[in-house]
N, C-alpha and C positions, 0 to 999 in steps of 0.2 A: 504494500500500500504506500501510495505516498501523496504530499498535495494536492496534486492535479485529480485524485480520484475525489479527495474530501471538496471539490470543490463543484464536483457533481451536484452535490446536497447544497452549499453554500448557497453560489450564484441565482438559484431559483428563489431561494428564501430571502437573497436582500430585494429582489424584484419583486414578491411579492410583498416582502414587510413594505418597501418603498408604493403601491399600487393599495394597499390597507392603509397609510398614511395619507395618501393623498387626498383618499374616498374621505375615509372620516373626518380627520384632523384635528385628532385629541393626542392630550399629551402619552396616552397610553401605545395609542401605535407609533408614537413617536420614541420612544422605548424599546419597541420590539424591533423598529427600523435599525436607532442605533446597536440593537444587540446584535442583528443579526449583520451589519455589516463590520461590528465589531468581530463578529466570528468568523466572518470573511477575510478580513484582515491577516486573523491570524493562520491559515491556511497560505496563503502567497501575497507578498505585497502589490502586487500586479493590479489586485484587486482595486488598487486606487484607479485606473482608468475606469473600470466600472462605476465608481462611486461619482466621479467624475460625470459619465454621462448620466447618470438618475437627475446630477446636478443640474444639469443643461438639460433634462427633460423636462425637471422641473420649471427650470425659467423660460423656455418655448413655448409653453402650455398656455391655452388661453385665462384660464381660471389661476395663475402664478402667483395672484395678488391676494385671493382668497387664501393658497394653502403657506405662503410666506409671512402673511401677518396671524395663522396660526402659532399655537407652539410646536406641532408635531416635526418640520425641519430642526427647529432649534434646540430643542429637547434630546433629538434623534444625534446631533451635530456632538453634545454634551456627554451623553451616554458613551457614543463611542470613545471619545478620548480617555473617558473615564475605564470603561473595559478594555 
């Protein structure tokens, strides 16, 4: 086993924590966003291009204004540093 297989599992779950953040935009999915690309993180750091584009998805999106004056990015942003 190594990285690239645990990242099978990762990469789906920060797309989808990032996709449950965006819908809801409570501090709570904002939490699980940061966990899980906290735990993406720590599988390969590569993983920051990914994180990267959630980021630019986010700010493309027409509704950007709504899920940015949320907590769920910034909560999400917090968590991960923290884990």
């Amino acid at each position: 086993y190594n990285p690239d297989l645990l990242q099978l599992v990762t990469l789906p779950l920060v797309v989808l924590a990032y996709l449950n953040a965006f819908e809801k935009r409570s501090s709570q999915s904002g939490i699980w966003l940061g966990l899980a690309g906290a735990l993406a993180l720590m599988t390969k750091y590569w993983v920051l291009t990914m994180i990267g584009a959630i980021g630019l998805a986010a700010l493309i999106h027409p509704e950007r204004t709504r899920f940015l004056l949320s907590p769920a990015p910034w909560i999400a942003i917090a968590t991960m540093f923290v884990a």
